[in-house]
N, C-alpha and C positions, 0 to 999 in steps of 0.2 A: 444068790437069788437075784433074780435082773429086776431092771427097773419096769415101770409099765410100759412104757414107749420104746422098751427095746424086745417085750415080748413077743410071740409069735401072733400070726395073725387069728387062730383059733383062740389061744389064751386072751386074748385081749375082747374080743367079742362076750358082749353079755350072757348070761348062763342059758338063759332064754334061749340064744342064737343060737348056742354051742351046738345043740343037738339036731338044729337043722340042718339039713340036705348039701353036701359037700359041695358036688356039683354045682346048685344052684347058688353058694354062696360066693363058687370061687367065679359062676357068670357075671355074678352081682359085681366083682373086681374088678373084672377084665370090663365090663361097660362103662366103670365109674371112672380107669383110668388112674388118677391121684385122689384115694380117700381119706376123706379127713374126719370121718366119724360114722359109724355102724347105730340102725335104732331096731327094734322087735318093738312093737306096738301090741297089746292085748285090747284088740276090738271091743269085747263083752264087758271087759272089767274096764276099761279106758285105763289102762297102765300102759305106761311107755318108759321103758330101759333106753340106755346106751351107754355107750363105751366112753373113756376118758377124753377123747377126742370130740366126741360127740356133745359131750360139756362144756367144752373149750368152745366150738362152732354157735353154739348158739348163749355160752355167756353165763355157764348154768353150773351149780357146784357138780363136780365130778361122783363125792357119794351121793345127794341126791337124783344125779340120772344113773347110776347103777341100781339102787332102789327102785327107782321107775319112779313117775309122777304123773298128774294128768294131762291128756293132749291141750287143752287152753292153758294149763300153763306154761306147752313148751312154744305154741303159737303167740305167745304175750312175746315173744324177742321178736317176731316176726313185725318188718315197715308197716305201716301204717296202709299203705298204697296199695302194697303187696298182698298182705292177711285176706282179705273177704276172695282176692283169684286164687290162693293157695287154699282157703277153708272148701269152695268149688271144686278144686278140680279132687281134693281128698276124696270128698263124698259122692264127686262123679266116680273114683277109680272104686268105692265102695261100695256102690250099687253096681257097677259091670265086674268086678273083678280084674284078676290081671295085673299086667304091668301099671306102674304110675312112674311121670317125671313131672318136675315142675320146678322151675326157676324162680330164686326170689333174695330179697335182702333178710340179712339177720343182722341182730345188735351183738355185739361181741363183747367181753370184756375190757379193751380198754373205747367201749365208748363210740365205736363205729361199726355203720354199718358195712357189709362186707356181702357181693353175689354168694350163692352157693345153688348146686344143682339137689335135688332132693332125687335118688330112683330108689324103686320097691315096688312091693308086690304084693296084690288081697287071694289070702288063703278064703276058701267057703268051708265051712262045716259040714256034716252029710246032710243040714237039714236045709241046706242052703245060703246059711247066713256067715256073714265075712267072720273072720278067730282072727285071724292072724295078720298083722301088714310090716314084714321085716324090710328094710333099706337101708342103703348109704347114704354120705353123704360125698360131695365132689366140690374142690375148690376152682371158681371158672371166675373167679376175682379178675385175672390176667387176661381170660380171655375174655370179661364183658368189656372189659376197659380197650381190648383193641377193638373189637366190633364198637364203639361206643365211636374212638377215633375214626376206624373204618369210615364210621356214619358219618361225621362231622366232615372229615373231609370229602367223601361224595356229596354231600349235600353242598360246601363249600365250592367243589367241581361244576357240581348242576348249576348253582347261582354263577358263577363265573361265566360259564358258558353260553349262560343263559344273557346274560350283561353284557357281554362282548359283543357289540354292535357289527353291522357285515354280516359276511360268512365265517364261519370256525367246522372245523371236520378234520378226519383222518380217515386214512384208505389201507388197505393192506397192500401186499408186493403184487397181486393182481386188478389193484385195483376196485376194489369192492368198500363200499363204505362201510364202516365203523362204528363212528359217530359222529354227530352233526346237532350243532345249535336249533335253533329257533329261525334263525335268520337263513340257512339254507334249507329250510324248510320249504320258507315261504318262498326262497329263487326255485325251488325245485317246481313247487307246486304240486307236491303229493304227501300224502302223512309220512312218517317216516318207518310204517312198515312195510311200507312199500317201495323204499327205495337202499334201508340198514340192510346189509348183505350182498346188494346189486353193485353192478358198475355201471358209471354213465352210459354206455351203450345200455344198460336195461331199460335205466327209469326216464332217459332225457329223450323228448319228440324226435328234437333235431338228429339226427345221428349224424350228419356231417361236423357238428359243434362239439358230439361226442367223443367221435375217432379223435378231432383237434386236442381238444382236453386229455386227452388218454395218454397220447404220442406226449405232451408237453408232460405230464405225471411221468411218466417212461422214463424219460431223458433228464429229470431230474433225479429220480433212482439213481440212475445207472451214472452221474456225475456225481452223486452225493454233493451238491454243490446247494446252497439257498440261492435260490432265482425268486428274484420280483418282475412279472410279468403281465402284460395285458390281454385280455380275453375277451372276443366278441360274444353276449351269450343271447340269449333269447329267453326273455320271463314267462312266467307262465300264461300271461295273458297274452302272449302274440310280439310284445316290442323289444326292440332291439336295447340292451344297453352294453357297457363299458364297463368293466370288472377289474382293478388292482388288486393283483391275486400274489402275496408272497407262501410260497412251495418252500421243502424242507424235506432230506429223506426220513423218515423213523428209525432210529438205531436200536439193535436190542442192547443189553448188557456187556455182550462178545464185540460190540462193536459193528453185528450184520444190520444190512436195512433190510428193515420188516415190513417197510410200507413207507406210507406221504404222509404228513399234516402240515395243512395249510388252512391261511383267512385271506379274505376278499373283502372287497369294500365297493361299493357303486360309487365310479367317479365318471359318470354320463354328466352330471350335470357341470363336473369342474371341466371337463374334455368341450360340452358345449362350451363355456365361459372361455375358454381357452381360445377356441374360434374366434370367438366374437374378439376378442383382444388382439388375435390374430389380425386380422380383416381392421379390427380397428387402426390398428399401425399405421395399416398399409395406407391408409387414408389421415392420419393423423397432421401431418407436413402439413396436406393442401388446405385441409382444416383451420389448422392455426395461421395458414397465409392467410387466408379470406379473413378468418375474425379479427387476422390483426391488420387487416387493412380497413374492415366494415369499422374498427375501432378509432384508426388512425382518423377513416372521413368524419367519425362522427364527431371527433372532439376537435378537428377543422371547423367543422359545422355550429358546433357551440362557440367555440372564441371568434368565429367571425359574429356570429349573430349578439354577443354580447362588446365585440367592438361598433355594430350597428347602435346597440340601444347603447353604447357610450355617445357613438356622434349623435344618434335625436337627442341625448340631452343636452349636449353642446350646442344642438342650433338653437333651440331658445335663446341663450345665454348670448348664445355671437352675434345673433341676428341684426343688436343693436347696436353695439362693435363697427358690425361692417354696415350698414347704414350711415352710419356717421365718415366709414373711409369714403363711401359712393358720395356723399355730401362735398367731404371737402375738396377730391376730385372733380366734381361737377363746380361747386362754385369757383372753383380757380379756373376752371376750362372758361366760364363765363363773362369773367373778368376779364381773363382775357382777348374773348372775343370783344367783348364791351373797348377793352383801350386797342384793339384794333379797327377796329370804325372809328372810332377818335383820332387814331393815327398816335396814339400816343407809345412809346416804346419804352419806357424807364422802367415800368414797373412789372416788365413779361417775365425776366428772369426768375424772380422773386415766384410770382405765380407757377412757374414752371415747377421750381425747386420745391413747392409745396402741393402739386399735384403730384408727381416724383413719388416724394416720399410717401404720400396716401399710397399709392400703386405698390411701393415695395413693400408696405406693409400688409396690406390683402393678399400679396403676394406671398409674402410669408406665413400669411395665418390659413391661406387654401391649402400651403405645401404640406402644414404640419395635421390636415384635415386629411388629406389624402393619404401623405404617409401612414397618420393611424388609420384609415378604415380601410387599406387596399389587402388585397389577400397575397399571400409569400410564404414559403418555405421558414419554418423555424428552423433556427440553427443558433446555438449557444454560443458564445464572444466574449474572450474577454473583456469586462466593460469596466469603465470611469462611473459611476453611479452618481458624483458629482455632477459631473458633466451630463452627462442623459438627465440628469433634473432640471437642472440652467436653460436647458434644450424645450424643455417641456412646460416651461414655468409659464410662459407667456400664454401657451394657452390655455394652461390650468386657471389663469389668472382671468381671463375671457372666459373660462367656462364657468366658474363661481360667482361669477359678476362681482358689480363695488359694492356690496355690502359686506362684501369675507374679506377682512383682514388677512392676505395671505403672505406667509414668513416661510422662506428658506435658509435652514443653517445648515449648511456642508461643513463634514469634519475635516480636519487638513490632513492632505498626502489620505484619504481614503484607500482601502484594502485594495485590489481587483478581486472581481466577481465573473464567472463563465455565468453566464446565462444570456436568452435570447431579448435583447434591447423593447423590440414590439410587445413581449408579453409584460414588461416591466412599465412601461409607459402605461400602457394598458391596466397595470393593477394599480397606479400611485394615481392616473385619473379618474377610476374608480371608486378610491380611496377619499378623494378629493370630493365628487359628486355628492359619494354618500354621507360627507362631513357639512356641507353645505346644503340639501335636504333637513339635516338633526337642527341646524339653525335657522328656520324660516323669517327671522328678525333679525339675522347680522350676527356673523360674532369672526373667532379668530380661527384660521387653519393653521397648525406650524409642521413644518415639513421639515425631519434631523438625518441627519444621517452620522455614524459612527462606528467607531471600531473596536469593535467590543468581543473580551476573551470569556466562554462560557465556562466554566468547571461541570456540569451537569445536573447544579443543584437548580439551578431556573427552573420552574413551572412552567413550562413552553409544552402545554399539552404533555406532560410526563416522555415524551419520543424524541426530543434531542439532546443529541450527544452531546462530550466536551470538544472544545475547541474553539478557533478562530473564527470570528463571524464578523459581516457587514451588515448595521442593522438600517433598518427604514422605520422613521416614526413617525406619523400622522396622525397629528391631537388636530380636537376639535375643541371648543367650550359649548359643544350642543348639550340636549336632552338626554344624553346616556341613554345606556339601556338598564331592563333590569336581568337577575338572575336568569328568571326563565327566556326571555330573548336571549341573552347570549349562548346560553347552552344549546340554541338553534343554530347559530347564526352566521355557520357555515355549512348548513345544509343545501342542499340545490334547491330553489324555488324557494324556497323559506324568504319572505319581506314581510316588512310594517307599513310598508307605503300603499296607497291606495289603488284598483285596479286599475292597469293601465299607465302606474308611474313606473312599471319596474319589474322584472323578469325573477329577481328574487338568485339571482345567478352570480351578481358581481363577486363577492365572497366567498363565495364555491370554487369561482375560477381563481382569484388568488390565493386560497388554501393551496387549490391543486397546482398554481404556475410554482407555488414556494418548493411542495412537498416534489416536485419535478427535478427540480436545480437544488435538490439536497437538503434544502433548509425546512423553517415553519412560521407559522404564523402566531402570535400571541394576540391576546385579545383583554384589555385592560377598560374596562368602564363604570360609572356609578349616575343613578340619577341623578338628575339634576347639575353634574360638576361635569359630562362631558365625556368623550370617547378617545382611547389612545389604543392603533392599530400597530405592531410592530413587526416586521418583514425580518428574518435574521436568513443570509445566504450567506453559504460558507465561502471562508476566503478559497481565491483561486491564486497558487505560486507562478 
């Protein structure tokens, strides 16, 4: 005696079945493909049979679905989702008669649900009303699951395609479009039933731009090679752009090409920009001569104009200086006219030697007048920094007048220094001015100089290096400043002096002479106790 599952396909069918119609039973097979459960349904009585299989599919004891049971209770396995479309389309196929199919989830035994195809068929009675609805069952588990992936990745395809900015498309071996994003829609400028099917000579105005395009798809076929290439095209609105288009042949599985796919990208505006960088080059040289010459005058134009307002503060200061040389000049020229009417001669010499020296002294203090304010070519030098101060002392000392105690200590055997001597005089007399301004009642200036090894940890503005330096220090015992002045107080135009005393520049210009010849400037002050400027230039071997 065999088992159930190895019976025949009539034994196995409920009793009900059995005696139905051979034919139609063996169509019902041949439709269903792989069955996985036979049912006979009794319309009038709502009795529903099936086979052991039929048990299994929807989760149900095996002797109670050969007994039969009622249809809600074999639609209780049926999803949740499913039931109210499956209870439809029943009672549709039960009022026309005929075939019935319908797709849906069942709960199974262990616990999942699982596709299955339902087919059958409503018998009528002679009096017109439904008897009988026999069907299969069909497992399409595997194949809901591939149409499910199907979906997922066409949909996954759509979005892709849709997201790839440009153009995206494919052609066949003649030529005819395929598919086509969103974005060759819009270069196209026709929906895309109007153009899916076509070849550019269909859908595109231009047909000169067309044939180009075509021969260029051609010739990449026919290399099977990927070409990145440029395209004049024309948008739909009339203007012209630039299209970076990489091509590609389509292979089938065998390895033939089956057609093109390619993406495009608008690069009109990188191709303008490209120009314009172009063109700019070519002008770029002259460019940078003019500005760095318009730069070069202008910061002539500044350091002379701030060695001006150095000499107006020095004529103050000299006025009275050389007054006093015109004096003793003059009264010795007096005297000696006086003992030459007298006839007297003893005392000319004497007079002479002391108009003399007045003379070489004005002499000297016009030379070091002119040398600072005349205009020259800077040019860096190795310099003595002792020396250019000893040079300078006198008339720093005239331009402070007597009430500034002023003190030079030079360090011995000092470093050398490359820098330009005029802008250096320049910044130690401005240093000087502005130290004798902070003391309107007298006080001391001291002027150091020294050879000093940085390691990098000085607060020199956090920007200088390590290494060998020559420093400049210019203390004053003035008014300090406070916080907020100093954190200005190398800005250009930035002063505390009153309109008219001061260009607000001197500071700016020795920041800038330091940071020129390598070095920096430190800036050391407190109210009340007085101001200490310090110059640090790197030694020169």
């Amino acid at each position: 005696m065999s088992r159930p599952d190895e019976r025949s396909g009539s034994e196995s069918l409920p009793l009900q079945l059995r005696g139905y119609d051979a034919a139609q039973r063996l169509q019902l097979a041949l439709d269903a493909g792989v069955i996985i459960g036979t049912w006979l349904w009794d319309v009038a009585a709502d009795h529903v049979s099936g086979d052991e299989r039929f048990a299994r599919s929807f989760g149900l004891s095996a002797k109670v679905c050969a007994q039969g049971l009622p249809l809600e209770q074999v639609t209780a396995c049926i999803h949740p989702e499913d039931r109210s479309r499956v209870q439809a389309a029943i009672f549709e196929a039960l009022g026309r008669g005929g075939p019935y199919r319908c797709e849906y989830r069942v709960l199974q035994s262990d616990g999942i649900y699982r596709w299955i195809e339902a087919s059958g068929h409503v018998e009528f009675d002679e009096q017109g009303r439904p008897c009988t609805f026999p069907g299969v069952l069909l497992d399409i588990e595997t194949r809901r699951n591939a149409e499910a992936e199907r979906d997922r990745i066409t949909s996954l395809l759509r979005s892709f395609t849709s997201a790839v900015p440009g153009v995206v498309y494919a052609k066949d071996r003649e030529g005819r479009m395929l598919v086509a994003n969103h974005g060759a829609t819009e270069l196209i400028g026709k929906p895309p039933e109007q153009y899916i099917g076509c070849t550019d000579l269909d859908f595109l105005e231009d047909k000169v731009q067309a044939r180009v395009i075509m021969e260029n798809d051609r010739r990449i076929m026919e290399g099977r090679q990927t070409v990145e290439i440029e395209e004049q095209v024309r948008l739909s609105d009339g203007t012209a752009a630039t299209w970076l288009s990489l091509k590609a042949p389509l292979l089938n599985e065998a390895g033939e090409v089956v057609g093109l796919i390619g993406s495009s990208i608008d690069v009109t505006a990188r191709k303008r920009a490209e120009a314009a960088v172009q063109e700019l080059n070519q002008t770029l040289e002259e460019r940078v001569r003019i500005a760095i010459a318009e730069r070069e005058d202008a910061e002539a134009a500044l350091r002379q104009a701030q060695k001006m307002e150095a000499v107006g503060q020095l004529t103050g200061g000299i006025a009275h200086d050389f007054n006093n040389l015109l004096a003793g000049i003059s009264g010795s020229l007096e005297l000696m006219r006086m003992r030459l009417a007298q006839g007297r001669l003893e005392d000319m010499g004497r007079y002479l030697i002391v108009a003399q020296g007045a003379v070489k002294r004005a002499a000297s203090l016009t030379h070091r007048l002119l040398a600072f304010s005349r205009r020259q070519n800077l040019a860096p030098l190795p310099t003595n920094v002792n020396e250019l101060i000893q040079g300078l002392e006198e008339l720093v000392r005239r331009s402070v007048g007597a009430t500034i105690d002023l003190q030079v200590q030079g360090t011995a055997n000092p470093w050398t220094v490359l820098i330009d001597g005029a802008q250096l005089e320049n910044a130690v007399l401005n240093l000087c001015i502005n130290a004798r301004d902070a003391m309107p009642q007298g006080g001391r200036i001291l002027i150091e100089t020294a050879n000093e090894h940085l390691d990098g940890s000085d607060d020199l503005d956090n920007a200088i290096g390590a290494g060998e330096y020559l420093a400049i220090h210019v203390s004053d015992t003035g008014t300090g400043m406070t916080e907020e002045v100093m954190a200005k107080a190398f800005e250009p135009f930035f002063t505390t002096k009153p309109v008219g005393s001061g260009t607000g520049l001197g500071l700016s210009m020795i920041y800038g002479f330091a940071r020129q010849s390598g070095g920096r400037v430190q800036l050391r002050s407190q109210v009340g106790q007085g101001t200490t400027v310090s110059v640090y230039l790197p030694r020169h071997e």
